[in-house]
N, C-alpha and C positions, 0 to 999 in steps of 0.2 A: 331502634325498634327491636321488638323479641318475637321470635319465632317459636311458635310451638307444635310440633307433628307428634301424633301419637301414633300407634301403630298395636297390634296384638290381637283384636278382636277378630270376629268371624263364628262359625258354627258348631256347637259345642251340642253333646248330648247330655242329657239331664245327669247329674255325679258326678262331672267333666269339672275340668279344671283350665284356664287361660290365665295369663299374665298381658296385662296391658301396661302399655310404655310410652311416657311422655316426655319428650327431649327439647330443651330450652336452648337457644340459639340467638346470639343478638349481642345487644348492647349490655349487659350483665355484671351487676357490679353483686350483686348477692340474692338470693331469693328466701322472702320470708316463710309464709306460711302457701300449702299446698294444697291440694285437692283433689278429688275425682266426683264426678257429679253423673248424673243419668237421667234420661226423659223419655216417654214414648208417648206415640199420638197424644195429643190434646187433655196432655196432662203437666203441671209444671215440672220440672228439673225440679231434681230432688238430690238433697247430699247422699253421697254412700261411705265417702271416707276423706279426712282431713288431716294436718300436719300443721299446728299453729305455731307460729313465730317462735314459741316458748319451747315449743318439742309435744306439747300434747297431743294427744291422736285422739280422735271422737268417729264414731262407726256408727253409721245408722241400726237403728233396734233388728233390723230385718236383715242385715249382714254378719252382725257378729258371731264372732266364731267361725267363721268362713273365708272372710277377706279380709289381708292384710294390706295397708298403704308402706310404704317405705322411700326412700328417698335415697338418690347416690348426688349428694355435694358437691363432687369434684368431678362429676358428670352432668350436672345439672337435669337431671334425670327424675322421674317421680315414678313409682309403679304402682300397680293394683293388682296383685294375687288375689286372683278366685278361684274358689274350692268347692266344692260338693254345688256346684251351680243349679238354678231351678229354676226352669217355666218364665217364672216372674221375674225371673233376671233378665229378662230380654228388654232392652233398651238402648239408646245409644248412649255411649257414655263419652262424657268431656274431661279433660284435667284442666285444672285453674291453678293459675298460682299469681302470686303476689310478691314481683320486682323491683328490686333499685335498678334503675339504671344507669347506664355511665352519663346519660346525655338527657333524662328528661324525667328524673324525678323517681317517685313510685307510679309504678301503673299494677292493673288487673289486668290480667290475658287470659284465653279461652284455646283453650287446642281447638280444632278442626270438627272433631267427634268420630267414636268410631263404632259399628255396630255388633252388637254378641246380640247372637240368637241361640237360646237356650234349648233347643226339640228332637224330639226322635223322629 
């Protein structure tokens, strides 16, 4: 099995800057492609920022320039720098990633979620 705890978010004032952090744990033989996703009330999950298999990064139109994803390997680690943060950043946000595992193949995992609230 893989474990994933994020951690980072909480109450940011509008210009504010947070770093969220997603930590892989488990059975892990390599991790392909990565993610950070975000959702509020009764609205779907929507991408914010990705790491595909190949190394490409793809940023939602409404983050770029702001947030950066990145990845530590040898920490199995994923982050999300956000920067100049706004209002409509407030959602809960997920990391996803896409594992081999030592014992059951490739699987999809879903961290926990954690919430930024964006306000004065």
């Amino acid at each position: 099995q893989v474990q994933l705890v994020e951690s980072g978010g909480g109450l940011v004032q509008p210009g504010g800057s947070l770093r969220l952090s997603c930590a892989a744990s488990g059975s892990i033989e390599s991790i392909s492609s990565v993610g950070w996703y975000r959702q509020v009330p009764e609205k779907e999950r929507e991408l914010v920022a990705a790491i595909a298999s190949d190394g490409d990064i793809n940023y939602a139109d409404s983050v770029k320039g702001r947030f950066t994803i990145s990845r530590d390997n040898a920490k199995n680690t994923v982050y999300l720098q956000m920067n100049s943060l706004k209002p409509e950043d407030t959602a809960v946000y997920y990391c996803r990633v896409v594992v081999l595992t030592t014992t059951h193949g490739t699987g999809d995992y879903w961290g926990q979620g954690t919430q930024v609230t964006v306000s004065s």
